[in-house]
ChimeraX commands (.cxc) that place a marker at each C-alpha (Angstrom):
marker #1 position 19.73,3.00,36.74 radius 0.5
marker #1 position 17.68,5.60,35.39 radius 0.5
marker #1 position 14.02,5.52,33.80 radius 0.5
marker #1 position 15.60,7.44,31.20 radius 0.5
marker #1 position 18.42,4.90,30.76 radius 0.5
marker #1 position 16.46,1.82,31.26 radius 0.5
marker #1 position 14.27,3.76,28.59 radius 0.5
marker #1 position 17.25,3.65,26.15 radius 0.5
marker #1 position 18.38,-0.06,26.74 radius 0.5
marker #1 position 14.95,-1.30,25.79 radius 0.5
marker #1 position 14.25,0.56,23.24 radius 0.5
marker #1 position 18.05,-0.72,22.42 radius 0.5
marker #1 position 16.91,-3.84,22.47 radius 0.5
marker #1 position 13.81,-3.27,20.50 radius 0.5
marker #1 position 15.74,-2.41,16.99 radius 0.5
marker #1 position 18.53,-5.24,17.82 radius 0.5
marker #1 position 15.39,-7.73,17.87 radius 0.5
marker #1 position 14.13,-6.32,15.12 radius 0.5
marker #1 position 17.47,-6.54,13.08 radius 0.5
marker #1 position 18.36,-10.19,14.17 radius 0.5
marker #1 position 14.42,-11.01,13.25 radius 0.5
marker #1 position 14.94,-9.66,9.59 radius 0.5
marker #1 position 18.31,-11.10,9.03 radius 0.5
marker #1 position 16.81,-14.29,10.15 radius 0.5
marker #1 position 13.27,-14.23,8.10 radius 0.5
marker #1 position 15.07,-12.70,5.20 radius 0.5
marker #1 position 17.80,-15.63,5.36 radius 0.5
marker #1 position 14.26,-18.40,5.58 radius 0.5
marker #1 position 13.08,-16.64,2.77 radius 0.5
marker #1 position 15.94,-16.45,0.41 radius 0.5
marker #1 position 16.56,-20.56,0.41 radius 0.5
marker #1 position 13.41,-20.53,-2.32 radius 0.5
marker #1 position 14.08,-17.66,-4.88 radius 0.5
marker #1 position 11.39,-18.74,-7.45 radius 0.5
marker #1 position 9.38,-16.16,-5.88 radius 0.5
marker #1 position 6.46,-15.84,-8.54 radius 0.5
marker #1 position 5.10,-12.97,-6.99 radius 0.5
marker #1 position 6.07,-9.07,-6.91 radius 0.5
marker #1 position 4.95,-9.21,-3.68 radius 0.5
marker #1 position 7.65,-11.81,-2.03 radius 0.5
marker #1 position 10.40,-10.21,-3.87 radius 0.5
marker #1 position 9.69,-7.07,-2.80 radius 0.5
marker #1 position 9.08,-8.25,0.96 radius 0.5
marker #1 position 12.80,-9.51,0.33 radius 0.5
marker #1 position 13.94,-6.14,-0.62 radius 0.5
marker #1 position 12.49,-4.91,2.41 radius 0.5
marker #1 position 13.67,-7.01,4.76 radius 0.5
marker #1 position 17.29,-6.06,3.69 radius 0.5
marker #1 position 16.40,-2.35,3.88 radius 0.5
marker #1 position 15.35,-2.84,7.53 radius 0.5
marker #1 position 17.88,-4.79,8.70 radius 0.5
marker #1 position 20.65,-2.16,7.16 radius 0.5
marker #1 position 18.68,0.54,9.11 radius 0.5
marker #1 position 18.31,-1.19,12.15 radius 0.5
marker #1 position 22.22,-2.43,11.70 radius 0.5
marker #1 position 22.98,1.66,11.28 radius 0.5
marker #1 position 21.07,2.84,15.01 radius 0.5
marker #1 position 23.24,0.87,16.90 radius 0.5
marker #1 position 26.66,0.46,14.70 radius 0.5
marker #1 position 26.30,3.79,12.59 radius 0.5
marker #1 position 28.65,6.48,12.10 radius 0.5
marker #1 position 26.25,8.83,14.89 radius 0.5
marker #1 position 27.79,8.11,17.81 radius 0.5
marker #1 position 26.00,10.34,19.75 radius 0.5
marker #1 position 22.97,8.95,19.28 radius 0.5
marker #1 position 21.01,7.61,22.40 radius 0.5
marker #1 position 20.84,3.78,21.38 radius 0.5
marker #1 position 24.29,4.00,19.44 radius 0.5
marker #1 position 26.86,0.96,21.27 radius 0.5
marker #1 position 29.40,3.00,22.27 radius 0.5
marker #1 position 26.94,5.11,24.17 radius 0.5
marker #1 position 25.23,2.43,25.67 radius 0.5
marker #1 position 28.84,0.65,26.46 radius 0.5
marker #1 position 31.44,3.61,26.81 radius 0.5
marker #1 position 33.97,2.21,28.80 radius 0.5
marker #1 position 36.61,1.31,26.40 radius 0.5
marker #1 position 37.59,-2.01,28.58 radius 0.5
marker #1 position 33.84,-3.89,28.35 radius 0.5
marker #1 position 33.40,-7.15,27.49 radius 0.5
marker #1 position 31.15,-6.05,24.63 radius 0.5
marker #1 position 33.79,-4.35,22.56 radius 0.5
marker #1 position 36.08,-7.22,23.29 radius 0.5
marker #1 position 33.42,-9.51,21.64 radius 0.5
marker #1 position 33.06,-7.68,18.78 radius 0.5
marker #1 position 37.04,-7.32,18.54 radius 0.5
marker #1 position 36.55,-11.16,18.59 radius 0.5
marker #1 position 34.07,-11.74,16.02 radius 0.5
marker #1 position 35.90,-8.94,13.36 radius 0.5
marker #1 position 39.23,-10.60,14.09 radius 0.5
marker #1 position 40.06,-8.24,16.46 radius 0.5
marker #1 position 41.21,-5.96,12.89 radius 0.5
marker #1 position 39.52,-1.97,13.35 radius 0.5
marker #1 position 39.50,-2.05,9.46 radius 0.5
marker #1 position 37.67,-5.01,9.48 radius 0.5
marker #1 position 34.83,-2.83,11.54 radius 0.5
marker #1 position 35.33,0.36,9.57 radius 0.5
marker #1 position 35.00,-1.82,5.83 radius 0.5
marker #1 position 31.91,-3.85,7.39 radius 0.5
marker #1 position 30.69,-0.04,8.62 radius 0.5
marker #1 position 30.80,1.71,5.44 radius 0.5
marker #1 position 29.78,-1.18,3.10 radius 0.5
marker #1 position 26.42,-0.78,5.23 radius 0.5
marker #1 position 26.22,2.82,4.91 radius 0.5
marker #1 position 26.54,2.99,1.28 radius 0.5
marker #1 position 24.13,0.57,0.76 radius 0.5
marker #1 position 22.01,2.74,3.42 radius 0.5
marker #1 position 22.68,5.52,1.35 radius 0.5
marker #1 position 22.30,5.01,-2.18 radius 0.5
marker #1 position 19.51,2.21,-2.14 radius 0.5
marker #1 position 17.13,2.15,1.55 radius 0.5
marker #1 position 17.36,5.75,2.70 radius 0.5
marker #1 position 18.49,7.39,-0.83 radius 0.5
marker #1 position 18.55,6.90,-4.14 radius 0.5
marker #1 position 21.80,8.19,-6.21 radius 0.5
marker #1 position 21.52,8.05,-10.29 radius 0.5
marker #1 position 25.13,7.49,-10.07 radius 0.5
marker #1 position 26.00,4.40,-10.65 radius 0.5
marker #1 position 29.42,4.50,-9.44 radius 0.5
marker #1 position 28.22,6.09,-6.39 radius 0.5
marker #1 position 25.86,3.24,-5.30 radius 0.5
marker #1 position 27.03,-0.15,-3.24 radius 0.5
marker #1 position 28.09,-2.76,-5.86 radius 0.5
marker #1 position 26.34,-5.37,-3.80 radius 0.5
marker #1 position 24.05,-6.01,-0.67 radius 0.5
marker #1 position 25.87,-5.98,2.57 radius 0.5
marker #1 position 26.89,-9.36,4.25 radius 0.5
marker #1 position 24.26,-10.30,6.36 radius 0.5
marker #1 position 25.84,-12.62,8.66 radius 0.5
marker #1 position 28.61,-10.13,10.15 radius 0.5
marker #1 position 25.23,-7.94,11.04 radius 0.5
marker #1 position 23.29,-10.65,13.16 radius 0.5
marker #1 position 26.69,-11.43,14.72 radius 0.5
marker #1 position 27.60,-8.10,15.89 radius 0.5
marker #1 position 23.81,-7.40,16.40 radius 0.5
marker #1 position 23.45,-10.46,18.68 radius 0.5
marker #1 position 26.89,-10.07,20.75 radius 0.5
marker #1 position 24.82,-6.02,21.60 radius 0.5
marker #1 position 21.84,-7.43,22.22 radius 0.5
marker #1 position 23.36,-10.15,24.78 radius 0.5
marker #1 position 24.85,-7.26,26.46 radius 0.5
marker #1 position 21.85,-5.00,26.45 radius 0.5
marker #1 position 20.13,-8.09,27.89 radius 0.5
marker #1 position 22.41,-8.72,30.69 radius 0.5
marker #1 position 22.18,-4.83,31.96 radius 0.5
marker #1 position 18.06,-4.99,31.96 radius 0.5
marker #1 position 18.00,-8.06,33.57 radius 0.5
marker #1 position 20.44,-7.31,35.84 radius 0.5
marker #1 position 17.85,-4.49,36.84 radius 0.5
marker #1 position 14.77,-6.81,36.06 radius 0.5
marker #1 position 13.36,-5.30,33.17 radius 0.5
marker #1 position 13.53,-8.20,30.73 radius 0.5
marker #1 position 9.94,-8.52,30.39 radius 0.5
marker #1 position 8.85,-9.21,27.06 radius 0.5
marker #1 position 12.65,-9.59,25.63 radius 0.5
marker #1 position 13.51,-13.29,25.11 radius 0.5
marker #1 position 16.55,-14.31,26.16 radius 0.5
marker #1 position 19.25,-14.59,23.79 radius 0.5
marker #1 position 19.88,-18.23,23.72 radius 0.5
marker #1 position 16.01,-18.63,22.92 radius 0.5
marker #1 position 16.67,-16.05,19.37 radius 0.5
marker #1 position 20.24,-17.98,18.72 radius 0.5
marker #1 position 22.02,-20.99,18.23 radius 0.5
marker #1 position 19.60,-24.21,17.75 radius 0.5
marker #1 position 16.53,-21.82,18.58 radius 0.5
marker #1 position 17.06,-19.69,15.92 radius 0.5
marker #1 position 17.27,-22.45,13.33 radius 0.5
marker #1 position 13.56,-23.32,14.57 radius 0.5
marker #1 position 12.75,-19.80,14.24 radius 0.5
marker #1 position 13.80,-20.13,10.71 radius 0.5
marker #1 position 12.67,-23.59,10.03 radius 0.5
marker #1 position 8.93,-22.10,11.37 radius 0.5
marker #1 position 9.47,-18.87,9.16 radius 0.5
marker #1 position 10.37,-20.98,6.21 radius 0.5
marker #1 position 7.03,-22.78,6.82 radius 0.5
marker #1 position 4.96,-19.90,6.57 radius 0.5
marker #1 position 7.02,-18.83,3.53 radius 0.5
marker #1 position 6.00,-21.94,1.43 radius 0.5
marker #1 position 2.28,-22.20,2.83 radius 0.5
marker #1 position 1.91,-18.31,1.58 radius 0.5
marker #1 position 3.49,-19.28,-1.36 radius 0.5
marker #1 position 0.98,-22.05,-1.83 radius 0.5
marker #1 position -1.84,-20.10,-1.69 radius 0.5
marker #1 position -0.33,-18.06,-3.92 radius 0.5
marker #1 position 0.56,-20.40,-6.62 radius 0.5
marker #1 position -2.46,-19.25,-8.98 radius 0.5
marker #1 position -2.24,-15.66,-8.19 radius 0.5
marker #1 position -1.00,-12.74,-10.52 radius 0.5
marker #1 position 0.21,-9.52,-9.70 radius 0.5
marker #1 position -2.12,-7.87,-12.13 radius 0.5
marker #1 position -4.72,-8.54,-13.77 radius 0.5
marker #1 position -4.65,-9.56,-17.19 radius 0.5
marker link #1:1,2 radius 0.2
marker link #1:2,3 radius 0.2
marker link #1:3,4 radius 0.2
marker link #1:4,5 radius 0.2
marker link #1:5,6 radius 0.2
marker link #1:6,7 radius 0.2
marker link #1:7,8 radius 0.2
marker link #1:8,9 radius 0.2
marker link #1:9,10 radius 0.2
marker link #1:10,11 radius 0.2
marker link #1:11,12 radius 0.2
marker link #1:12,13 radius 0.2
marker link #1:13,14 radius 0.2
marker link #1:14,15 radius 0.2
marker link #1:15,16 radius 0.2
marker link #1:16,17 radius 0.2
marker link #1:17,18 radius 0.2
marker link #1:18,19 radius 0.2
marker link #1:19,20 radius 0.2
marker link #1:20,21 radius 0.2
marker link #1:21,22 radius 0.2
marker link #1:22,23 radius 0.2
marker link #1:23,24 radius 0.2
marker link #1:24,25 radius 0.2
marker link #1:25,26 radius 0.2
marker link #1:26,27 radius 0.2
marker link #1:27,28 radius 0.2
marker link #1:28,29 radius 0.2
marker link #1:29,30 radius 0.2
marker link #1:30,31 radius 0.2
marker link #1:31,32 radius 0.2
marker link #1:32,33 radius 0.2
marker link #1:33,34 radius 0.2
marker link #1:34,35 radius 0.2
marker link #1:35,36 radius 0.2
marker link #1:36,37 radius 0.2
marker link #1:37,38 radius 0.2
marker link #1:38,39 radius 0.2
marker link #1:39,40 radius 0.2
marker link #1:40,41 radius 0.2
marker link #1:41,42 radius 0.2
marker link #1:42,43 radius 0.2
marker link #1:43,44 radius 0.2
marker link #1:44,45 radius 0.2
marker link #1:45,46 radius 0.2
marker link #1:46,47 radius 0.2
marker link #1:47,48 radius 0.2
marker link #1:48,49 radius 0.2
marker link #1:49,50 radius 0.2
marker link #1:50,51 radius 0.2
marker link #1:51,52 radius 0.2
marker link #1:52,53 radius 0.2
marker link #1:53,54 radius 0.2
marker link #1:54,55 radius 0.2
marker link #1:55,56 radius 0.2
marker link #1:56,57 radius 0.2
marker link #1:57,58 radius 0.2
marker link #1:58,59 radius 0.2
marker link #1:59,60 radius 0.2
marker link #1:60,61 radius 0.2
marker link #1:61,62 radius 0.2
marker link #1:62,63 radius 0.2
marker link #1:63,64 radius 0.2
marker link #1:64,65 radius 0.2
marker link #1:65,66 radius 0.2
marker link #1:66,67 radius 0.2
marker link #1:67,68 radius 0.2
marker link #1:68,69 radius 0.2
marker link #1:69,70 radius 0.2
marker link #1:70,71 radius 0.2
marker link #1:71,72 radius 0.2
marker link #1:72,73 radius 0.2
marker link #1:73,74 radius 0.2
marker link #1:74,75 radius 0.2
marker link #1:75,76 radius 0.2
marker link #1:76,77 radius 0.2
marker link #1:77,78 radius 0.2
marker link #1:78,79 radius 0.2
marker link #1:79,80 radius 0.2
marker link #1:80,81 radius 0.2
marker link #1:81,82 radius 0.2
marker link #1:82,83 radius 0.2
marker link #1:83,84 radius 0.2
marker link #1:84,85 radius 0.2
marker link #1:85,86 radius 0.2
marker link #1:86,87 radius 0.2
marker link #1:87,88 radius 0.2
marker link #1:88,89 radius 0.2
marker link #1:89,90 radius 0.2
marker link #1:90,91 radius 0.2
marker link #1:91,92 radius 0.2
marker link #1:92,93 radius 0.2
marker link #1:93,94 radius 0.2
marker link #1:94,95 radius 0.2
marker link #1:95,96 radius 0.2
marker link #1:96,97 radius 0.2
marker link #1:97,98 radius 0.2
marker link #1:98,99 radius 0.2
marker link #1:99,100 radius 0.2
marker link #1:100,101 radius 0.2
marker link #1:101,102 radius 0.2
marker link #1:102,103 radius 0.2
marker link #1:103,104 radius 0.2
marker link #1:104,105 radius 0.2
marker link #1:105,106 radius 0.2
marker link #1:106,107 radius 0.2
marker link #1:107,108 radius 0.2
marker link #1:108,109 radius 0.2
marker link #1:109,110 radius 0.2
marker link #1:110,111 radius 0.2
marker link #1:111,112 radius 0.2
marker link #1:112,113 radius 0.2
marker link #1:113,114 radius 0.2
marker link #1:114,115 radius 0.2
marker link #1:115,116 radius 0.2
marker link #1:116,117 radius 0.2
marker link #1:117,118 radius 0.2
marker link #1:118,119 radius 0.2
marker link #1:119,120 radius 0.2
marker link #1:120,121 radius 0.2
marker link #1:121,122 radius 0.2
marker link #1:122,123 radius 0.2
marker link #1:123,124 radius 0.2
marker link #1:124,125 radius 0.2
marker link #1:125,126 radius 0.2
marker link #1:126,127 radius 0.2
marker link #1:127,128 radius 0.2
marker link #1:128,129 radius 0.2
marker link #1:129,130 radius 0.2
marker link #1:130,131 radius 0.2
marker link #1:131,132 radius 0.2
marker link #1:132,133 radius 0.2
marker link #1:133,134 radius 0.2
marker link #1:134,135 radius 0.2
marker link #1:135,136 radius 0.2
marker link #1:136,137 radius 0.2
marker link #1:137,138 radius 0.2
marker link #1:138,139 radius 0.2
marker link #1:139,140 radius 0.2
marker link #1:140,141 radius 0.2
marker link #1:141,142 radius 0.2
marker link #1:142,143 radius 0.2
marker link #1:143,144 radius 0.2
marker link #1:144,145 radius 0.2
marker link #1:145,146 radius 0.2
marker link #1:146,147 radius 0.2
marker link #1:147,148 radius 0.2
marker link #1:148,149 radius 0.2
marker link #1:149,150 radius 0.2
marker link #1:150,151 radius 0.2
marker link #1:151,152 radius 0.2
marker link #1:152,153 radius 0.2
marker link #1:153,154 radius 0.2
marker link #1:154,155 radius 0.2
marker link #1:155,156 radius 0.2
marker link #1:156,157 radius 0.2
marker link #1:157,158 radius 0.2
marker link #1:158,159 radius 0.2
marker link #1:159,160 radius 0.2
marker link #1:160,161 radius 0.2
marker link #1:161,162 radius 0.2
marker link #1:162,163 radius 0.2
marker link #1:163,164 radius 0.2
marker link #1:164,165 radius 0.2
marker link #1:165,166 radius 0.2
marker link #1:166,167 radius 0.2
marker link #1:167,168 radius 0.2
marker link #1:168,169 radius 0.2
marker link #1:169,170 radius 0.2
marker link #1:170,171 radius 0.2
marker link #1:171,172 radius 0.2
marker link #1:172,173 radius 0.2
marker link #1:173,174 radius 0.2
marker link #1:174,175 radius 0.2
marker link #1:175,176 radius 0.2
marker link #1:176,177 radius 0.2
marker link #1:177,178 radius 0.2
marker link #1:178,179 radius 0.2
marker link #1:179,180 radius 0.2
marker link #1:180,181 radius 0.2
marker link #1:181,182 radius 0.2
marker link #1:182,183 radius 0.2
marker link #1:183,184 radius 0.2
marker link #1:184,185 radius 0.2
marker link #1:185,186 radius 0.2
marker link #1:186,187 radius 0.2
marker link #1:187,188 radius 0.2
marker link #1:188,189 radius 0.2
marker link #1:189,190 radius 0.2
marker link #1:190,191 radius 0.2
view
């Protein structure tokens, strides 16, 4: 393998984690939406925005861009494709619906803004269809580096799934309610 490929599977790897990390903080945070700040609402908002952007590198319409799946996985027959076939029900329109729900929310709310209302995604995208296809990648991107040992620094994906990533989230949801806490007498302005 390349530098330059090796190059593109970590930095791969780098937006999947960072996708599966948002859909996973943004799901801790959502369980509590009394959020009595601005500034946890709009920390919401953003994790959303990055997830559907990180979701859009690797599944987007670009195909020919370096970290894009079907460059990284080409071959028609791998196991990856048959994964995701799996996890959409094996339907094409079930990948093509999930692909442009994302991109229109993309579009007309985290990288745009259209006035028209009839334009703009009625609601946010699903995010559990995201960390599913996200995570079935990022297992694959995984296996490649490490079967070229350059894994260091990625965790494994059984330790950012599964029963881990309910500990993740249990530890995220934590940190949510302490900050919220300390926030309890705070006001976004002043009065």
């Amino acid at each position: 393998m390349t530098r330059d490929e090796v190059r593109m599977f970590r930095e791969s790897a780098q937006v999947l984690l960072t996708l599966l990390r948002c859909i996973s903080m943004k799901k801790a945070l959502s369980i509590d939406s009394s959020n009595q700040l601005n500034f946890f609402r709009l920390y919401d908002a953003c994790l959303m925005d990055v997830s559907v952007i990180s979701w859009c590198k690797i599944f987007g319409a670009e195909k020919n861009q370096d970290i894009h799946w079907r460059k990284l996985f080409p071959d028609t027959t791998t196991e990856v494709r048959r994964n995701l076939e799996v996890q959409l029900e094996g339907q094409s329109s079930r990948v093509t619906t999930l692909s442009d729900e994302i991109r229109k929310y993309r579009d007309t709310y985290a990288a745009h803004h259209d006035l028209d209302q009839t334009k703009r995604a009625s609601a946010h995208p699903h995010l559990a269809p995201m960390g599913k296809t996200g995570l079935i990648v990022y297992r694959a991107v995984y296996e490649v580096l490490r079967g070229v040992e350059y894994v260091q620094g990625l965790p494994s994906p059984d330790r950012i799934s599964g029963q881990h990533l309910k500990t993740i989230e249990d530890q995220w949801r934590a940190i949510s309610d302490a900050a919220k806490l300390a926030t309890v007498n705070l006001k976004d302005a002043p009065s």
